[in-house]
C-alpha positions as CSV (number, residue, x, y, z in Angstrom):
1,X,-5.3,1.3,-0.8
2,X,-2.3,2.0,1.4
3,X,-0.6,-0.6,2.6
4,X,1.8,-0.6,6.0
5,X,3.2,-3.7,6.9
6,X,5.2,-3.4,10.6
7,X,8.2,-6.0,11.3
8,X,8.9,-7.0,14.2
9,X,11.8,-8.3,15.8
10,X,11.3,-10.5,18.9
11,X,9.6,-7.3,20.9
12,X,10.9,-4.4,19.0
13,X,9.7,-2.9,16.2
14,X,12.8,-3.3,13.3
15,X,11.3,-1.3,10.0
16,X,8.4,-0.8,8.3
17,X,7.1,-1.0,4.7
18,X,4.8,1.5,3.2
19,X,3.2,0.8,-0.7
20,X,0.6,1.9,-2.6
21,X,-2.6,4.8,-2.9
22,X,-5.1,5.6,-1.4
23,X,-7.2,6.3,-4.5
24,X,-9.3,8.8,-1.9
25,X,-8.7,11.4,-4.2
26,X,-7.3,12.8,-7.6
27,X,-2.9,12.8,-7.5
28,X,-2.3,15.6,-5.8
29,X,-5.3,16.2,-4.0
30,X,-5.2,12.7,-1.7
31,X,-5.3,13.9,2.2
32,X,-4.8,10.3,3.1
33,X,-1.6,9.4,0.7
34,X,-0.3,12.9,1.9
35,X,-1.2,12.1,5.3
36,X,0.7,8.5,5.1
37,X,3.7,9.9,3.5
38,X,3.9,12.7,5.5
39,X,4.3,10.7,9.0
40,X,6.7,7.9,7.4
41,X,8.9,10.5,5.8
42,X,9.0,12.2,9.5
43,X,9.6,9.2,11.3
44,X,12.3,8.4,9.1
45,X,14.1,11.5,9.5
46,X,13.2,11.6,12.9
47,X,15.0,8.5,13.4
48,X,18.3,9.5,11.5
49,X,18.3,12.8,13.2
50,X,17.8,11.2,17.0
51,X,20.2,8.0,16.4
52,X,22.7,9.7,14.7
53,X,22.9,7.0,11.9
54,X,20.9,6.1,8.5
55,X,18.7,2.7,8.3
56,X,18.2,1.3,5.2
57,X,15.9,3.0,3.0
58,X,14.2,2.5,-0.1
59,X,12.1,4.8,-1.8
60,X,9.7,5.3,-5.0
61,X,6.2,6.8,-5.6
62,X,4.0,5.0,-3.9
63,X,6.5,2.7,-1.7
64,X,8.9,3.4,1.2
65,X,11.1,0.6,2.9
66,X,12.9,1.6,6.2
67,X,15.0,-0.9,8.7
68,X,16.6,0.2,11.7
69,X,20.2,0.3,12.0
70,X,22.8,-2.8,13.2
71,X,24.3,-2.3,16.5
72,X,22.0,-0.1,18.1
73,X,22.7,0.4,22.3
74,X,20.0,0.0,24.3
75,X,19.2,3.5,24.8
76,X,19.2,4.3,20.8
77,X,17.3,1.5,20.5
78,X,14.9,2.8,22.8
79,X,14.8,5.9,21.7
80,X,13.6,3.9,18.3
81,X,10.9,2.3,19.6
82,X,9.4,5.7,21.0
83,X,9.6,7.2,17.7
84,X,8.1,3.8,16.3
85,X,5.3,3.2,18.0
86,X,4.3,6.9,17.2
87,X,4.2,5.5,13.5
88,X,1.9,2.7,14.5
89,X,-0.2,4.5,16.2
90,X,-0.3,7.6,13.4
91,X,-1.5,4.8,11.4
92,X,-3.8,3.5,13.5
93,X,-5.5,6.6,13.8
94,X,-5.4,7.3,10.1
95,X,-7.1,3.6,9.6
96,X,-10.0,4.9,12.1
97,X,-10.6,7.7,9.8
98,X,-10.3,6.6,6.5
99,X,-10.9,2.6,7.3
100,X,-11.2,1.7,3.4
101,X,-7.8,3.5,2.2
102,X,-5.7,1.8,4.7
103,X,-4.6,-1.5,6.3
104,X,-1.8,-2.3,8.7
105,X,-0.1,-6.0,9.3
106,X,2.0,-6.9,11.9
107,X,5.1,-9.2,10.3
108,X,7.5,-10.9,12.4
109,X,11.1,-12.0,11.9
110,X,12.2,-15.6,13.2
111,X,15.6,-16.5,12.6
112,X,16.4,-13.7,9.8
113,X,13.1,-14.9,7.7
114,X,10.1,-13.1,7.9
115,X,7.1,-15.1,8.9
């Protein structure tokens, strides 16, 4: 199962974390791994291409880390949340299609920690 976990900062979306398979199909042949992969790696790059600066990112097979930027203005960080919520939603609508290869949580952060 694919795994997205979506943190949160008071009301803005800060980064997201992406692990696992699907195990919907064979390696290679997996519509809904590709499908997963395919919007975070475009939202990421997305992001980089429309702020003008790199978030943290970590990446493996089968994970993907990403955090916004420090010191955003408000219209980057606006311009973040657009592209953002197109990832939740991208998931959302991947989870009504394929409902047993995906789940999404919502994690908030509270004084640095998450919660």
């Amino acid at each position: 199962m694919i795994q997205v976990q979506i943190v949160k900062a008071g009301n803005h979306i800060s980064g997201f974390q992406i692990s696992g398979h699907a195990g919907y199909a064979q390696h290679g042949q997996d519509i809904v791994c590709a499908a997963a992969s395919f919007l975070a790696i475009t939202v990421v790059n997305s992001l980089e291409l429309q702020l003008g600066k790199e978030g943290t990112v970590k990446s493996e097979d089968g994970y993907l880390y990403y955090r916004l930027p420090q010191g955003l203005t408000e219209q980057e960080l606006e311009t973040a949340q657009i592209i953002l919520r197109t990832l939740v939603t991208g998931y959302q609508n991947l989870k009504e299609e394929y409902p047993k290869y995906i789940s999404i949580q919502n994690l908030r952060i509270k004084g640095g920690a998450l919660e």
